[in-house]
N, C-alpha and C positions, 0 to 999 in steps of 0.2 A: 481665069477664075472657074472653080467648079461648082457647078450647079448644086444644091443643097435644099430637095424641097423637105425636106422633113427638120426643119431650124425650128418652127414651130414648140417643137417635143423638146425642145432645149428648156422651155419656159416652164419650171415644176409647179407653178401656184397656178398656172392659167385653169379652169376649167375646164375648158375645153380640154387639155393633157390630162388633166384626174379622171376626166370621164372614160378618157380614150381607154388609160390603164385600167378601172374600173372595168368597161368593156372585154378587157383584154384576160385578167384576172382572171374572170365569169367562164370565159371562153376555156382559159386549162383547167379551171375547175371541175367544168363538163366532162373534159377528157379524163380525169381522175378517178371522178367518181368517188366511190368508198374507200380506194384502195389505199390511201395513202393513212388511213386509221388504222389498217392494220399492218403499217412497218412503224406506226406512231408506238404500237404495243410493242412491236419484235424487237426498236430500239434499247426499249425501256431496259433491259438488262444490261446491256454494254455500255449503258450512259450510269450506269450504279457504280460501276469498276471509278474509281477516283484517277482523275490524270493531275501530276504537278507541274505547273506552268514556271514558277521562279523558286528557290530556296536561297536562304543567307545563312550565315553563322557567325555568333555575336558572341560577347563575354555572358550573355545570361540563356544561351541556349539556340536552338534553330529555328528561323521561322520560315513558312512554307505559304503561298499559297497554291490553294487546287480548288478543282470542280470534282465534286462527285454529287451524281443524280443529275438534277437542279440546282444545286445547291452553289452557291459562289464564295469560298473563304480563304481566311485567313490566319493558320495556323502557328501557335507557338508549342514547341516541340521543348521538354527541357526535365530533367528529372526523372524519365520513363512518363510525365505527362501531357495531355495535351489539350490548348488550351483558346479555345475560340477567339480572337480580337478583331475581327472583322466576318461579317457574319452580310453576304449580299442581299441577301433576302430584307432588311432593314434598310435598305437604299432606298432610290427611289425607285420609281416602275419601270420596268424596261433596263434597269443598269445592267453595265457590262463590267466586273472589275477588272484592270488591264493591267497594274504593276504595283507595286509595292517599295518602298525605300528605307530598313531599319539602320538605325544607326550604331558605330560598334560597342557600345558600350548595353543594346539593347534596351534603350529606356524610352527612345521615340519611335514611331515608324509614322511612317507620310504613304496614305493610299492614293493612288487614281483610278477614276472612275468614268466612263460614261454614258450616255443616257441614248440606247437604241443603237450604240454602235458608232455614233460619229467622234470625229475625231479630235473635236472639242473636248475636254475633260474637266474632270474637280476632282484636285486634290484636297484631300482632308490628312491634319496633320492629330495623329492623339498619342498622349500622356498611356505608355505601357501595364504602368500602375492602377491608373484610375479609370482607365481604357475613354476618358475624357476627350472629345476634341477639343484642342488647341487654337486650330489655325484652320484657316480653308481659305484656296486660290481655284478662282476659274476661268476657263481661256484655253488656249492651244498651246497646252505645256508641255514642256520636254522630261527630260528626264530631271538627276536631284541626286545632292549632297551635301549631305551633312556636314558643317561647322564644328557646332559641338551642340547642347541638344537644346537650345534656343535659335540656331541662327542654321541657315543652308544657302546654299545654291540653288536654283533652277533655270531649264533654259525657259524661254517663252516664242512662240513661232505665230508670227505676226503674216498670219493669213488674207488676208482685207484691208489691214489699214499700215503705214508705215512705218515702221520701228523709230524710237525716238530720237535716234540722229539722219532720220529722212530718209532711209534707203527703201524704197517699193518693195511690197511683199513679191512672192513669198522670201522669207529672211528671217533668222533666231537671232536673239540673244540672249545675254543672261544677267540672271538678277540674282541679288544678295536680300534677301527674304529675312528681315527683322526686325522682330514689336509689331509685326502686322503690315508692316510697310517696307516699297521694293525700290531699290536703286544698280542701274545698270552698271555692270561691274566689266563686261567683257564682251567684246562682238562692236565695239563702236568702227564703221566705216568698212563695214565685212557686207563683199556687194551681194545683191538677190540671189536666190538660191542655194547659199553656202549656210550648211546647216550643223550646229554645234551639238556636240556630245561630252556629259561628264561622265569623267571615270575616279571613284576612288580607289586610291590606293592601301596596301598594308601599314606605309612609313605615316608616321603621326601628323605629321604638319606637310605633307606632299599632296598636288592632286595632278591630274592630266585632262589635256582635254584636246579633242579631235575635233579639225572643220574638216567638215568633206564637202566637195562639191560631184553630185552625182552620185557615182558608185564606183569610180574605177579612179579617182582620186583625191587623197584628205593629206591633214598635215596637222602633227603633233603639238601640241602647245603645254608646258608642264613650268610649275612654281610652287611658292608657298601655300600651304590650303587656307591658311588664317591673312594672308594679304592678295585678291588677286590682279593688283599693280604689278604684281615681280611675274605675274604668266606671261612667257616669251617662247618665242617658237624655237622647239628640239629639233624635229627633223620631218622630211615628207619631200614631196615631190609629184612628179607624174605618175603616180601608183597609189596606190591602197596601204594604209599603214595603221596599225590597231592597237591600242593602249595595254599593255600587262601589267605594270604596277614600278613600283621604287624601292630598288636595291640596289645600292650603291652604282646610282645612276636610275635614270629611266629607261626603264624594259617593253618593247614594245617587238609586233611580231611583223616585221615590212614586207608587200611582195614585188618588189623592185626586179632585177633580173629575169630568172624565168616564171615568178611569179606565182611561184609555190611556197614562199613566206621561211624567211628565217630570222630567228630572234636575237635582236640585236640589242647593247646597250649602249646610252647616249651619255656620258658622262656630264659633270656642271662644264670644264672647259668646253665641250663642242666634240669631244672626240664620239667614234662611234667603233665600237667593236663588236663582232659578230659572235656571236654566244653557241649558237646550235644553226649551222648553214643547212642549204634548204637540201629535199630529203626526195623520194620519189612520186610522191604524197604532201599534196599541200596541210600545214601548219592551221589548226583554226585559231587555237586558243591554247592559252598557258597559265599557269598560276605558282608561286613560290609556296612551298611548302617547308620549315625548316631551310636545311639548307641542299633541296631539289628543286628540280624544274620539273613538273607535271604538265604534258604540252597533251594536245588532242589532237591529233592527224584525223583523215577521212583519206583512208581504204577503198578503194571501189566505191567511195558515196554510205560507208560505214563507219564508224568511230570507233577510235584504238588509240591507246593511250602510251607513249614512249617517256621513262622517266628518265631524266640526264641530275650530273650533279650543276650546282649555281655555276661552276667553271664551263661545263657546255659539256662532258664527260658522260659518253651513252653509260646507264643502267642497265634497264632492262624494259620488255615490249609489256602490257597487259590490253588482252583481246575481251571482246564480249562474247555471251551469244543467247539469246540469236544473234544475227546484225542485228544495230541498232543506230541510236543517236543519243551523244552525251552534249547536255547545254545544260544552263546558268551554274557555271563553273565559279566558286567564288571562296576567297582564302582568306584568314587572319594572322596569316606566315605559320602558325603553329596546328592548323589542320585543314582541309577542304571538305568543300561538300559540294557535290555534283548531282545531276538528275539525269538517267540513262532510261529510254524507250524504245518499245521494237512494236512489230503488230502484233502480238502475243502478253506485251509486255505495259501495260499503261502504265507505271512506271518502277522505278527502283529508286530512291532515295539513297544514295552511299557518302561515305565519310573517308577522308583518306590523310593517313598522319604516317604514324609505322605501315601503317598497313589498310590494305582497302577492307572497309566493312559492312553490311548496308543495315540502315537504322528503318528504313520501311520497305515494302513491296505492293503489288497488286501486279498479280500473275493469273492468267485463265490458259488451262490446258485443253485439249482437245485434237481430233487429228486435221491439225493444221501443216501446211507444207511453205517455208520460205526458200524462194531460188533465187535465181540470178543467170540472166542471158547481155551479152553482144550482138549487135547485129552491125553492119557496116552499114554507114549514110551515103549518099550520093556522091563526095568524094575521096572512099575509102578512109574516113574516119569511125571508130570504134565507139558506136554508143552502147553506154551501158542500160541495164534495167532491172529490177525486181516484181519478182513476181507473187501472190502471195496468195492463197485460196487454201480448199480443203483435199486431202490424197485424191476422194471422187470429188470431181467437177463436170461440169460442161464446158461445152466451147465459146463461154459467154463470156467475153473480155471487155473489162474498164479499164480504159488507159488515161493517166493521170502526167500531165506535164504541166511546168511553168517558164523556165528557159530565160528567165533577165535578172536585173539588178543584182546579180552575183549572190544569187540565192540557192545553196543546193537540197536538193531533196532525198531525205535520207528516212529511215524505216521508223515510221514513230505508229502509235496506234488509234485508231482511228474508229471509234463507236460508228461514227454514220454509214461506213462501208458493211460493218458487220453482217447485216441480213444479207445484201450481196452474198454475200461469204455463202454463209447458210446455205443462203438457193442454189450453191452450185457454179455461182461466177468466181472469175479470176480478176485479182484486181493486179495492174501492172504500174510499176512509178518508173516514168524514164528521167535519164539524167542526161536534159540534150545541154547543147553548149548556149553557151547566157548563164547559167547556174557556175559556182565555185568549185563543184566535185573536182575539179581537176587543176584548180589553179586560177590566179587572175587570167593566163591567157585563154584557158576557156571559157571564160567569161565575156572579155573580149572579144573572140571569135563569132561571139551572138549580139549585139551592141551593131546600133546604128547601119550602116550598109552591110554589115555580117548578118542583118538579122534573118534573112532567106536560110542560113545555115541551121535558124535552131528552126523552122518551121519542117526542115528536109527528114533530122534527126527524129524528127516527133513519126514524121510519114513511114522513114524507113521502119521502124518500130509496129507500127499500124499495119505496111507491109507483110511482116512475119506473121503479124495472128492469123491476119486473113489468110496468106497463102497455108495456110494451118486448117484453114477451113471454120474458124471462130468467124460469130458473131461481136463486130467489134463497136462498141462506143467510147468516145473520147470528151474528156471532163477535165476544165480549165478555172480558174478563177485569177481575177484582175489579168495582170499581165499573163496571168495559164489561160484566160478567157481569151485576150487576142489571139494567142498561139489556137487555141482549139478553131477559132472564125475563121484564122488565116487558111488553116486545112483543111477548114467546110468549104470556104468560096476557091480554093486552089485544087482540093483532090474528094472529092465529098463523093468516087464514089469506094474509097476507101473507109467510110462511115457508115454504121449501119444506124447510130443516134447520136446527137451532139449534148452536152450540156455546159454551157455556155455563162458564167456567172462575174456580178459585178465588173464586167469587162471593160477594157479601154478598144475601140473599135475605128472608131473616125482619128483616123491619124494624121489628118491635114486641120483639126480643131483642137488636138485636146490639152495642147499649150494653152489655151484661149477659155476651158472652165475649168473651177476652183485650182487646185494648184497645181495642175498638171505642166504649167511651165517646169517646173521643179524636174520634171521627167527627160528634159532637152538633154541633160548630157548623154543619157541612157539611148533613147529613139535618132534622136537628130531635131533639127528645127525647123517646122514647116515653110513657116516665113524666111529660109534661104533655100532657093529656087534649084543648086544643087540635092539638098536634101530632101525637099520635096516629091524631089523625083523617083527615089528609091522609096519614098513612106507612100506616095500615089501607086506603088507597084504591088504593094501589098495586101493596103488599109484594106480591111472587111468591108467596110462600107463602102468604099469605092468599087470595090470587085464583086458585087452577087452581079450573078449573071441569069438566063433564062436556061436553065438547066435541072436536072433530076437532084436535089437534094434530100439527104434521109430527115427524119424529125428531128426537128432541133428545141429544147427547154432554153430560154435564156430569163438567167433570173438574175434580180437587184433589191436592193432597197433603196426608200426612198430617204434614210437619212444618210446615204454613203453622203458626205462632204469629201473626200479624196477622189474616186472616180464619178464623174458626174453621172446619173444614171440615164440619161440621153443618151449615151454611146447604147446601151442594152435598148431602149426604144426605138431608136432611129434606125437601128439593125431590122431590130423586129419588123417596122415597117417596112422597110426596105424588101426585106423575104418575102411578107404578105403582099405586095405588090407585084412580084412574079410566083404567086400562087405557091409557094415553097412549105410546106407541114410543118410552117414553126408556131411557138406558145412560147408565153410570157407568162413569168411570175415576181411578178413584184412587192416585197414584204414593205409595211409602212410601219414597222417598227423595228426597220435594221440598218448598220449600215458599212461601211468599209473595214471597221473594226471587229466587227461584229454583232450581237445581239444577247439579250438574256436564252440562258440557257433551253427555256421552254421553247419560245421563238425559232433557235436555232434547230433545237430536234421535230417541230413541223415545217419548215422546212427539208430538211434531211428526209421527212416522211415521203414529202413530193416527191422530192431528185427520185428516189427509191422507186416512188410508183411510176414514174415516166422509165426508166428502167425497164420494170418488168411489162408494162407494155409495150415497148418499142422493141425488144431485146429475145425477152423468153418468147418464143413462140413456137 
C-alpha cells in the first residue's frame, strides 16, 4: 500500500479543500499581477477570426456551427444566406455548446449543450421553421440520430448509477426518443466500459453503430434504421474499426493488419471485401460521393485527400496548403462538405461533388513560417514535429504534446497561442507515439507498458531546442498534462516552465474517481499488481522528488467531471511540499469540456502571462 497523505484534496465540497484552493488561487494571482489583462486585450483579435467546429449538409442547405469572438452559434447557410438558429448567448450562463445533429431532410436539428464544461449535457430538440423547441433531455448523452423528424436515437452514458439491465457504470446505451419518452433499444448486457457510437448513413433505412472498448478496440454493428431489433454485428475484432456509411454493403475503414486502415466492405451474407488496401499513410476517414470514394489520409500528421472510384480504383491525390487538418467530413452521396484548418488558417469551409470548392474562409496573413523537423527518440525511432512562429523569433519555445487514446495532433489554429507568436516565441506540436499519426501501431506502441516510449519522444523533442540554446516550455492538457508531469518529475532540467492542465496524474487512483475506470484499457489497471508496477514507475505523483524543478502553472476547473481535479491538487501539494515554484489555477466555472468562451480566453490570458514570466527574460 502507498501512502497517500494529500486524499484529503480528493474531497471538492469539503471546506477545508475550497479554502486551500482559494488560498492557492490568491497565491498565482500575486504572481500575475496585471499582466494577464494585457494578453486578455492582445487575444481579443484572434478570438474575432471565426473557427468551425462541425458542419452538415442537408436537402435545405448547410448548417455550421462556430465560435467567433464570444459568441457560440449555430448557423444555417442556404441560398447565399445566413441564418442564426441557435444563438449561445441565450443559453444559460456559462454554457458551452458542444454538437449539433440536423436531420437530412433539414427540418429538425437537436443541440447539446453544457453548463461550465462538464460533461453532463442538455440536449434541446427545435422545429427549423419556427426555430421552436420541441423536446429537451438531460443527463450524460451521447451522440443521435435521426428516425425521421419526430423520432431518434441517442446514446445515454450512465455515469453513477446503473443502466437498466444492471450493468455498473460506467456503461451506454441507447434509446429510441418518442412523444417525449424513452425506451432502450440497444446495448442490453454490453458489460462496463463498452461505449456505443451512432453513425448515420447516406442509404435511407441503414444505420451503423460502433462499441468500442477503450481505444484500440471496437466492433461494428449495422441494420435497419426504422427497426433496431435487425442490429447485428458486421465485423471487428482486436483492432479499431470506424463506420463510413452503406453502399451496397457496409463501408467501414479497419485497422487490423499493419494498422494503417483500409476500406473494407461487409456485405448482408457476411462476406467482406477489401475496397482501397492500406497505403503508406494511415486512412482516417472516407465518404461516398456519387460514385467516388473521398478518403483523408494524414501525411506526416497533415491531411491529403486520395480520390478512388466505389470499385477501390486510385484517381487522383488533392494536397492542402498550408499543412493542415480536414474533419467533420460529412456526405448525402450527391455532395460533401468538409472543414480544413492550419495555424494561419481558422478555417475553410469546402464542398466537394465535381469538384472541390470552398463556400467560406477566414484567412489572416502575415510573415508567418510553418516547418517541420525529425528528431530521433531514444530507440532510434523518428518523431515527428511542427513548428510554427514568426520569420524573426526568439529562442523561446512552447512545446505542445498529448501522446494517448489514438489522438493525433495535426495543424489547426489556435487564437490562445497567437500573442506567443507576436512576442517572438516558437510554438512546436510533437507527434509522439500514443497518437494515430502513424497508424494504430503507433498508437499502441504508447498504450499501457509502452507508455515510457511516448514520455522519451516528447524529451527527445525538448532535447533539440535546448541543445539549440532555446528557452524551452512544455504545455499538456488531460492526458498531454500527465505527459508534460511525467517529464517534469523524470527530466525537469530539460524545462525551463511547465504548464500543466486538467491533468490525470496519480496513476494508482484514477480508476477509483468519476470515470476514469473507463481509461483501464488505455493505462493498465492499478488494481493488478503486474500493472501497477509499470503505472508506480511513472505516476507524477508518485515520483516528485527533492530536486531543482523550473516553475510549473498547473491549472483545472472545478466542474471537470471526467478528470477529477484532485490529480492537479494533489500534485500541487505534493511540489509545495519539497518547496518546488509551482502555482495553481483553478477556474470554478470550467470543466473537462470546456468553458464559455469568455472564461476560456481569461484563462488563456493567465497560461500567456506565466509564459512571459517564466520564459522572456
Amino acid at each position: 500500500m502507498v501512502e497517500d497523505r494529500y486524499l484529503w484534496l480528493e474531497k471538492l465540497n469539503d471546506p477545508k479543500v475550497l479554502k486551500w484552493i482559494r488560498r492557492e488561487n490568491e497565491r498565482t494571482r500575486s504572481l500575475l499581477g496585471s499582466l494577464p489583462d494585457k494578453y486578455y486585450e492582445a487575444l481579443k483579435s484572434f478570438c474575432e477570426y471565426p473557427v468551425v467546429k462541425l458542419a452538415r449538409i442537408t436537402e435545405r442547405g448547410y448548417f455550421v456551427q462556430l465560435l467567433e469572438n464570444v459568441s457560440q452559434k449555430i448557423v444555417w447557410l442556404h441560398g447565399g444566406e445566413k441564418r442564426i438558429v441557435v444563438e449561445g448567448s441565450r443559453l444559460e450562463r456559462d454554457s458551452v455548446l458542444t454538437y449539433f445533429y440536423v436531420n437530412k431532410e433539414g427540418s429538425r436539428l437537436a443541440y447539446s449543450y453544457s453548463i461550465a464544461g462538464s460533461d453532463e449535457q442538455i440536449i434541446r430538440v427545435i422545429d427549423l421553421d419556427s426555430i421552436e423547441v420541441v423536446d429537451e433531455i438531460k443527463g450524460a448523452v451521447g451522440n443521435l440520430v435521426w428516425v425521421d423528424e419526430d423520432r431518434f436515437y441517442y446514446v445515454k452514458m450512465f455515469r453513477r448509477e446503473k443502466t437498466p439491465d444492471g450493468v455498473n457504470p460506467p456503461a451506454s446505451r441507447v434509446f429510441l426518443r418518442e412523444d417525449g419518452s424513452d425506451t432502450m433499444v440497444f446495448g442490453e448486457g454490453l458489460p462496463r466500459s463498452h461505449f456505443i457510437y451512432l453513425h448515420e448513413t447516406s442509404a435511407r433505412d441503414r444505420i451503423l453503430v460502433r462499441v468500442s472498448y477503450g481505444w484500440a478496440k471496437s466492433t461494428l454493428y449495422g441494420g435497419r434504421l426504422s427497426d433496431p431489433f435487425t442490429w447485428t454485428r458486421v465485423y471487428g475484432g482486436d483492432f479499431v474499426v470506424k463506420p463510413v456509411d452503406y453502399f451496397d454493403g457496409y463501408l467501414a475503414v479497419s485497422y487490423d493488419g499493419d494498422g494503417l486502415g483500409k476500406l473494407i466492405r461487409v456485405r448482408e451474407d457476411g462476406s467482406v471485401e477489401s475496397i482501397v488496401s492500406e497505403s503508406e499513410y494511415p486512412l482516417m476517414y472516407a465518404v461516398i460521393v456519387g460514385d467516388r470514394i473521398l478518403a483523408c489520409y494524414l501525411a506526416n500528421a497533415s491531411s491529403v485527400f486520395r480520390l478512388f472510384k466505389t470499385s477501390g480504383e486510385p484517381l487522383n491525390v488533392i494536397e492542402f496548403y498550408p499543412p493542415g487538418s480536414v474533419y467533420s467530413m460529412h456526405s448525402n452521396r450527391r455532395e460533401a462538405v468538409f472543414v480544413y484548418t492550419s495555424f494561419t488558417v481558422p478555417f475553410r469551409l469546402y464542398s466537394f461533388s465535381d469538384t472541390l470548392r470552398i463556400i467560406d474562409e477566414a484567412v489572416f496573413s502575415g510573415d508567418y513560417v510553418i516547418d517541420e523537423g525529425v528528431v530521433e527518440s531514444y530507440d532510434g525511432t523518428r518523431v515527428h514535429f511542427f513548428t510554427f512562429s514568426k520569420k524573426k523569433h526568439s529562442k523561446v519555445a512552447l512545446v505542445y504534446g498529448y501522446g494517448g487514446f489514438g489522438k493525433s495532433l495535426t495543424p489547426k489554429f489556435k487564437p490562445q497561442i497567437m500573442p506567443f507568436i507576436q512576442k517572438g516565441g516558437v510554438y512546436v506540436v510533437v507527434n509522439t507515439r500514443g497518437g494515430r499519426e502513424y497508424g494504430e501501431k503507433w498508437h499502441r506502441e504508447g498504450m499501457r507498458e509502452k507508455k515510457q516510449n511516448v514520455f522519451e519522444d516528447f524529451k527527445a523533442v525538448l532535447k533539440f531546442f535546448k541543445e539549440k540554446g532555446y528557452r524551452v516550455a512544455a504545455i499538456g492538457v488531460s492526458n498531454g498534462g500527465l505527459l508534460v508531469a511525467a517529464v517534469l518529475t523524470q527530466s525537469p532540467e530539460l524545462l525551463d516552465a511547465a504548464l500543466i492542465g486538467y491533468p490525470v496524474i496519480d496513476m494508482l487512483r484514477f480508476h477509483k474517481l468519476y470515470i476514469g475506470r473507463a481509461w483501464i484499457p488505455e493505462y493498465g489497471d492499478p488494481d493488478d499488481p503486474k500493472d501497477a508496477e509499470y503505472l508506480l514507475k511513472y505516476s507524477p505523483y508518485h515520483n516528485v522528488r527533492k530536486t531543482k524543478y523550473p516553475p510549473v502553472l498547473i491549472f483545472t476547473g472545478l466542474h471537470d467531471d471526467r478528470v477529477h481535479p484532485s490529480h492537479a491538487l494533489k500534485f500541487v501539494a505534493k511540489l509545495k511540499e519539497i518547496e518546488a515554484p509551482v502555482y495553481l489555477r483553478v477556474e470554478t466555472r470550467s470543466g473537462h469540456s470546456g468553458a464559455a468562451p469568455e472564461i476560456k480566453r481569461r484563462e488563456a490570458a493567465d497560461l500567456l502571462a506565466f509564459l512571459e514570466k517564466t520564459l522572456f527574460k
